[in-house]
C-alpha positions as MATLAB code, in Angstrom:
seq = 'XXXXXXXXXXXXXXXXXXXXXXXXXXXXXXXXXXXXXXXXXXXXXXXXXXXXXXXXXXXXXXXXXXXXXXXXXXXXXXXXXXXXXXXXXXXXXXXXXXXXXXXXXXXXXXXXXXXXXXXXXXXXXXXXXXXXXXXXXXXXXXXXXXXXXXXXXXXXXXXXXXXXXXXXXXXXXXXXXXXXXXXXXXXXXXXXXXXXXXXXXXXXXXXXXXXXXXXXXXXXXXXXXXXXXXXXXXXXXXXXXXXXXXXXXXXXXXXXXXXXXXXXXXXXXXXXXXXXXXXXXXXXXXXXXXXXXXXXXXXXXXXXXXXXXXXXXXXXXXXXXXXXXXXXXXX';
ca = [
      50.317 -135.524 -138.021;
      49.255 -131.737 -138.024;
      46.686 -132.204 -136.025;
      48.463 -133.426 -133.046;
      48.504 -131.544 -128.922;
      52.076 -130.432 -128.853;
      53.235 -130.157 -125.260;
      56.388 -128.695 -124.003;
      57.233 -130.567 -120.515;
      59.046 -128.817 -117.677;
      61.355 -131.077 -115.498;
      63.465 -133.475 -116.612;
      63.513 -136.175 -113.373;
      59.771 -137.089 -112.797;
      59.067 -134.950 -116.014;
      60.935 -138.472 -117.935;
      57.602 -140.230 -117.531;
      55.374 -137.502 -119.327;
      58.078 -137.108 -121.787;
      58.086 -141.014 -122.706;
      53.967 -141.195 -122.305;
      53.915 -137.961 -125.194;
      56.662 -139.859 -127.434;
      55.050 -142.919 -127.081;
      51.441 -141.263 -128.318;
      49.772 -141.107 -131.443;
      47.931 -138.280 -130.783;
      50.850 -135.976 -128.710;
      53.601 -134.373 -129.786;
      56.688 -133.301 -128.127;
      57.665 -129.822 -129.117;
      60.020 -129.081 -126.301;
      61.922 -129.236 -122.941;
      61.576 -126.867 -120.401;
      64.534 -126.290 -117.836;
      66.989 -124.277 -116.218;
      69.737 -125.516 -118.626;
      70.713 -128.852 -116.800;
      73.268 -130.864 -118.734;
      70.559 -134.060 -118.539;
      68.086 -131.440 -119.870;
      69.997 -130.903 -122.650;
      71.317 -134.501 -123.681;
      67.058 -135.280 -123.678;
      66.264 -132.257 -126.128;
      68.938 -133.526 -128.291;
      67.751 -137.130 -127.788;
      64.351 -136.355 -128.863;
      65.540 -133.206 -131.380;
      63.103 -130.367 -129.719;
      64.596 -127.450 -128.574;
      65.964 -126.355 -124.984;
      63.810 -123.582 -123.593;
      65.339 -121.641 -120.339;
      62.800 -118.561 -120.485;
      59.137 -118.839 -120.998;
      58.908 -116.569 -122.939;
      60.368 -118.289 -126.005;
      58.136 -120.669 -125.474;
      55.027 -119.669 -128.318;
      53.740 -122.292 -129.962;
      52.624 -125.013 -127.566;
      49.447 -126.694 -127.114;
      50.184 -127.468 -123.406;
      52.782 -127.359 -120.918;
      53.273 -129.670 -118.600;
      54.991 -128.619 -115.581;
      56.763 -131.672 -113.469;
      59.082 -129.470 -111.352;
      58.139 -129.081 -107.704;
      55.882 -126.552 -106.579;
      56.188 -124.132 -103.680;
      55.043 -126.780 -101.243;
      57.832 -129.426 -102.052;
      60.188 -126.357 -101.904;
      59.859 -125.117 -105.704;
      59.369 -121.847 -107.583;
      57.725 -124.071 -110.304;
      54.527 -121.971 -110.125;
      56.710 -118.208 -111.263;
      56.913 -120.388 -114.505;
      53.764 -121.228 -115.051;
      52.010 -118.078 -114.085;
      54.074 -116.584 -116.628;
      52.836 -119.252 -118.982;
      49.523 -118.409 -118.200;
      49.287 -114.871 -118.783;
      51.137 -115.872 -122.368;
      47.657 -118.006 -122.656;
      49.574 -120.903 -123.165;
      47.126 -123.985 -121.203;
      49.534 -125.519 -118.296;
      48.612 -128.714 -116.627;
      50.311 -129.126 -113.206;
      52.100 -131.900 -111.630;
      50.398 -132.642 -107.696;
      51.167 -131.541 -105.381;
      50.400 -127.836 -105.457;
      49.031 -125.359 -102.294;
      45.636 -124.302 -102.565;
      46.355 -120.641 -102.193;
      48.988 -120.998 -105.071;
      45.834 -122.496 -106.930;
      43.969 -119.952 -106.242;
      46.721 -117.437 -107.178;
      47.314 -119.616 -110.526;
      43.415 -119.582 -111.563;
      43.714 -116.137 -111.189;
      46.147 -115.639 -114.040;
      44.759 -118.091 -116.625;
      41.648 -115.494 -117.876;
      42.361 -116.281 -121.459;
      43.475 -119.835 -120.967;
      43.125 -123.275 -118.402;
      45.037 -125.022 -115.303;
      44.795 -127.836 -113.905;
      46.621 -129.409 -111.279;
      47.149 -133.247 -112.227;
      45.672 -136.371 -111.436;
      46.718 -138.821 -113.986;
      46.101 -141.663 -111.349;
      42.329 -141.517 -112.220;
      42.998 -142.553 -115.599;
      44.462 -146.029 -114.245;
      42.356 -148.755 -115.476;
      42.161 -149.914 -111.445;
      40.519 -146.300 -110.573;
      38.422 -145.554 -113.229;
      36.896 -149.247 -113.561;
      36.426 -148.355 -109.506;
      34.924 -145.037 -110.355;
      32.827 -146.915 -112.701;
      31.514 -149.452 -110.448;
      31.062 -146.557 -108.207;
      28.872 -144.723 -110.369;
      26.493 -147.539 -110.661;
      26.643 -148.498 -107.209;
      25.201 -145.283 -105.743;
      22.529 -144.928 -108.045;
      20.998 -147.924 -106.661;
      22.327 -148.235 -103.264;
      22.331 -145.943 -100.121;
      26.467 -144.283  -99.129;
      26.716 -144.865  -95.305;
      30.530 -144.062  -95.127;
      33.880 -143.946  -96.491;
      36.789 -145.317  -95.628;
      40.644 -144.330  -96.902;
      44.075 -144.907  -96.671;
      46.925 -142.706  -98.052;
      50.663 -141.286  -98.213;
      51.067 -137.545  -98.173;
      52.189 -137.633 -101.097;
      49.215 -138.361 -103.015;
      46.588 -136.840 -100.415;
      45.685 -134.951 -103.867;
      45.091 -138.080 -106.161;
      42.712 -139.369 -103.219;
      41.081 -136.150 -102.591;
      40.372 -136.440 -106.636;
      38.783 -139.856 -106.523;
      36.801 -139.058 -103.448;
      35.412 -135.637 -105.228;
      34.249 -137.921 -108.292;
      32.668 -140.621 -106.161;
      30.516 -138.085 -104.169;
      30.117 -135.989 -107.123;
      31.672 -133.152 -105.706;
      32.208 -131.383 -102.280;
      29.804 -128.389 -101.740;
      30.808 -129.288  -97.687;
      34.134 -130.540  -96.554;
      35.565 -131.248  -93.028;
      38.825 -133.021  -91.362;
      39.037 -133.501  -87.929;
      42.664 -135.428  -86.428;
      41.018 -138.393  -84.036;
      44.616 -139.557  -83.228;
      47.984 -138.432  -83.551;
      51.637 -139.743  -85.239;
      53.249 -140.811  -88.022;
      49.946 -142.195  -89.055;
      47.277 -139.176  -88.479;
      43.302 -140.821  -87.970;
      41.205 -138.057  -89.841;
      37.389 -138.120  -89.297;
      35.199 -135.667  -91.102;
      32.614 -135.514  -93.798;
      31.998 -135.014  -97.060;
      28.244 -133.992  -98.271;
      27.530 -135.068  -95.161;
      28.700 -138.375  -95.795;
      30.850 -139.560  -92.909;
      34.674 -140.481  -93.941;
      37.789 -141.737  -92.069;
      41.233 -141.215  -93.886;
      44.297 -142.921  -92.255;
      46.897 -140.708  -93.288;
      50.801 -141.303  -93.331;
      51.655 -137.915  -92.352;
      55.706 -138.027  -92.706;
      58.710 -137.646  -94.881;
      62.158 -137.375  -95.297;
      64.728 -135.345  -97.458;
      64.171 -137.623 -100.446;
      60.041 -137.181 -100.897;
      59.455 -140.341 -102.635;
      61.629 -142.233 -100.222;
      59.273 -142.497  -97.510;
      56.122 -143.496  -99.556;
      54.492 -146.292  -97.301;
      51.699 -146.595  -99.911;
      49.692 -145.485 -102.729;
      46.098 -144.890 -101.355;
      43.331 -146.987 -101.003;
      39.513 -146.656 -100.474;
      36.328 -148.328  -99.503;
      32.786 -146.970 -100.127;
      30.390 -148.246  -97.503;
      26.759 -148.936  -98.625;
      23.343 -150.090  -97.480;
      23.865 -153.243 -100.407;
      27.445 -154.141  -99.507;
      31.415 -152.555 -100.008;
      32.996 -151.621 -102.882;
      36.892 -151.693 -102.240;
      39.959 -150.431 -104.165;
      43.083 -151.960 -102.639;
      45.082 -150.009 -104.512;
      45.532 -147.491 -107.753;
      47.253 -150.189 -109.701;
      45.592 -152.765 -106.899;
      41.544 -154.933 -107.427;
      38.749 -153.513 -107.287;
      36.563 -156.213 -105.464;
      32.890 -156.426 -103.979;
      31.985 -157.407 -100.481;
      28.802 -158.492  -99.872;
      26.870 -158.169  -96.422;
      26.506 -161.030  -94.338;
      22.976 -160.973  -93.743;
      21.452 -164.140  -92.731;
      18.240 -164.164  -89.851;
      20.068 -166.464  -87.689;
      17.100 -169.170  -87.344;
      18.711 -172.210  -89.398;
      19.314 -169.129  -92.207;
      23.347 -171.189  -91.724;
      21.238 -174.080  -93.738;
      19.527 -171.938  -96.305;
      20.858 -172.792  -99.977;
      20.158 -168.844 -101.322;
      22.589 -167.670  -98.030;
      24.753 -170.371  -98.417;
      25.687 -169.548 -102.061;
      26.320 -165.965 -101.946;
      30.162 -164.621 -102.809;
      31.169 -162.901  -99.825;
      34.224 -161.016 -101.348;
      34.261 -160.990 -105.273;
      36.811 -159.498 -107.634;
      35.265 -157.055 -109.992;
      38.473 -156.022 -111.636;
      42.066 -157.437 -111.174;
      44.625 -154.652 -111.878;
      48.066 -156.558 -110.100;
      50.851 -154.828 -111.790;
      53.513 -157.483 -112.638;
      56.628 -155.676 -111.915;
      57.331 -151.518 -111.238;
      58.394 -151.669 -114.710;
      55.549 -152.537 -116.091;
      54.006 -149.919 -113.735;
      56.039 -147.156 -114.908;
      56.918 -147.864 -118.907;
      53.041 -148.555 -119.704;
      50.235 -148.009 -116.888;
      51.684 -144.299 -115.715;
      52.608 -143.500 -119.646;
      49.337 -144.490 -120.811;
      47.306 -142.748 -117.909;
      49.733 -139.718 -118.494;
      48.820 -139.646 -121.982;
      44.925 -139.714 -121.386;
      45.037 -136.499 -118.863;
      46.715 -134.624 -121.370;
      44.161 -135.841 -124.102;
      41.699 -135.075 -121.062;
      42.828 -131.493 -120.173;
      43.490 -130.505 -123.909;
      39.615 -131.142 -124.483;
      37.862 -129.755 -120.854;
      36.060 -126.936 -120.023;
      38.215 -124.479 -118.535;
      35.723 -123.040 -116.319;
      34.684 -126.194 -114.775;
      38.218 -127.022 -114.205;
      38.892 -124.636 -112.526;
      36.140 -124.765 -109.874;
      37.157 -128.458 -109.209;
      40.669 -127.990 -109.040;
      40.721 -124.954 -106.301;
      37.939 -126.915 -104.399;
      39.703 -130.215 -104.188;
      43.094 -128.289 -103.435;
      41.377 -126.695 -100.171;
      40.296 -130.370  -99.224;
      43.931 -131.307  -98.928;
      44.625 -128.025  -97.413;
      42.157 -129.297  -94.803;
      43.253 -132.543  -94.698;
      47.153 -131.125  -93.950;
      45.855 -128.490  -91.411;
      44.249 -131.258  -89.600;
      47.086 -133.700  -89.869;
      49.540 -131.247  -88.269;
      53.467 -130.849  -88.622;
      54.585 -134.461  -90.663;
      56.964 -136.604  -88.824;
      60.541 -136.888  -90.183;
      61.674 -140.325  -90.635;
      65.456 -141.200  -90.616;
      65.206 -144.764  -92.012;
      63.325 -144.582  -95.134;
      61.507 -147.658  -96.124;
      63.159 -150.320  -97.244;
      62.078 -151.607 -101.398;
      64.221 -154.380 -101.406;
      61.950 -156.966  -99.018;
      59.921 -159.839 -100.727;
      57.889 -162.164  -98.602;
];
């Protein structure tokens, strides 16, 4: 079809994901591969018959570029690309995670076009029914706190889903309550008090140390709305709130659900996880960015970039790891 978003994806290692998510979409269309001139680079553009791009600036007649190479914060010069692509106008949606000054240096450059930095973890069905339930929750109930969990790595995806669930973050704090591989960061949000327990290390392989996804649990005057995990339930916990005086005995107390599944989003397997949930999520963002405003993008984008930059600045130097964790264990 004619009418399909042609995308040109940069990186060819995590980049395989967006590449199979566009081939496997009716309404995407891979026009081409990005790269320095790798040899697996060029056995995929031959795969797929698109052409082999090593400059930007043969690159003209793309919808959107997605750039999957690291960024000057994993130790990149992913960004040189897409500024480029920017002031070309070509759109350029951003794999996480990215520096908030080099956002800020990358909004810059797109006058005549958009950027985004990615979050295609929001378009999970786990988080979005979450962000759903959220949505209805705090129109009717009172937000006492927040409470998260999260690897380094996706401190950005996090950040994301906590903008969204306080509808924004016109004030933002992070303070480091205790110390380690695993920082304790207090601060607020909106004035909403939130604790993040943050896995603040790595090793030379970035994915290698990933202890978990991330997690959260809004706190209200009704009850707790939990999301164990992006791919995890989304469940409801109700208060206990019985009077004590023979309340034990009352049949209304006594038949309340004190933890009740709202959504169950297991993944089977990592297979399953990576061939459909990621592709299908990764194939929504791009729908999603191809159709945003690019002025409110990029408002939300640099803002939720400085919260991780104030996340990280509380956090401190990560801790190196030697032994990465093991993926092998079943209990």
């Amino acid at each position: 079809m004619d009418d399909k978003i042609k995308a040109v994806v940069c990186g060819v290692n995590f980049g395989s994901f967006y590449i199979n998510a566009i081939e496997n979409s009716s309404e995407l269309s891979l026009c081409g591969i990005l790269s320095k001139g790798s040899e697996k680079s060029r056995i995929i553009s031959e795969k797929y018959k698109v052409p082999l791009y090593t400059d930007t600036e043969n690159i003209n007649d793309a919808d959107v570029v997605i750039m999957a190479a690291r960024s000057m914060i994993t130790g990149g010069k992913s960004s040189n690309a897409v500024k480029k692509l920017l002031k070309k106008g070509i759109p350029v949606l951003q794999e996480q995670p990215v520096h908030h000054l080099e956002v800020k240096d990358l909004i810059s450059a797109c006058e005549n076009t958009k950027y985004a930095v990615n979050n295609f973890y929001r378009y999970l069905p786990s988080v979005s029914e979450f962000l759903n339930y959220a949505r209805k929750l705090l129109t009717e109930r009172k937000l006492l706190r927040i409470r998260m969990s999260c690897s380094s790595q996706v401190l950005y995806p996090l950040m994301d889903v906590l903008y969204s669930v306080t509808g924004g973050a016109d004030t933002f704090s992070a303070n480091k309550a205790s110390d380690g591989a695993m920082s304790v960061i207090t601060g607020e949000i909106n004035g909403i008090p939130y604790v993040l327990d943050y896995y603040n290390e790595y090793t030379e392989n970035i994915d290698s140390s990933l202890a978990l996804f991330f997690d959260m649990k809004i706190d209200t005057d009704g009850g707790n709305l939990i999301l164990t995990d992006p791919v995890g339930d989304v469940i409801w916990q109700q208060h206990l709130s019985c009077l004590r005086d023979n309340d034990f005995d009352n049949n209304t107390y006594r038949n309340n659900i004190p933890m009740k599944r709202l959504y169950s989003g297991n993944a089977e397997s990592y297979a399953e996880l990576y061939n459909e949930l990621w592709q299908k999520a990764m194939e929504n963002s791009i729908i999603d960015f191809a159709d945003s405003d690019a002025s409110i993008l990029k408002a939300r984008i640099l803002r939720q970039c400085e919260m991780c930059g104030t996340v990280t600045k509380a956090a401190g130097t990560p801790v190196k790891i030697e032994t990465p964790y093991t993926d092998s264990y079943s209990l």
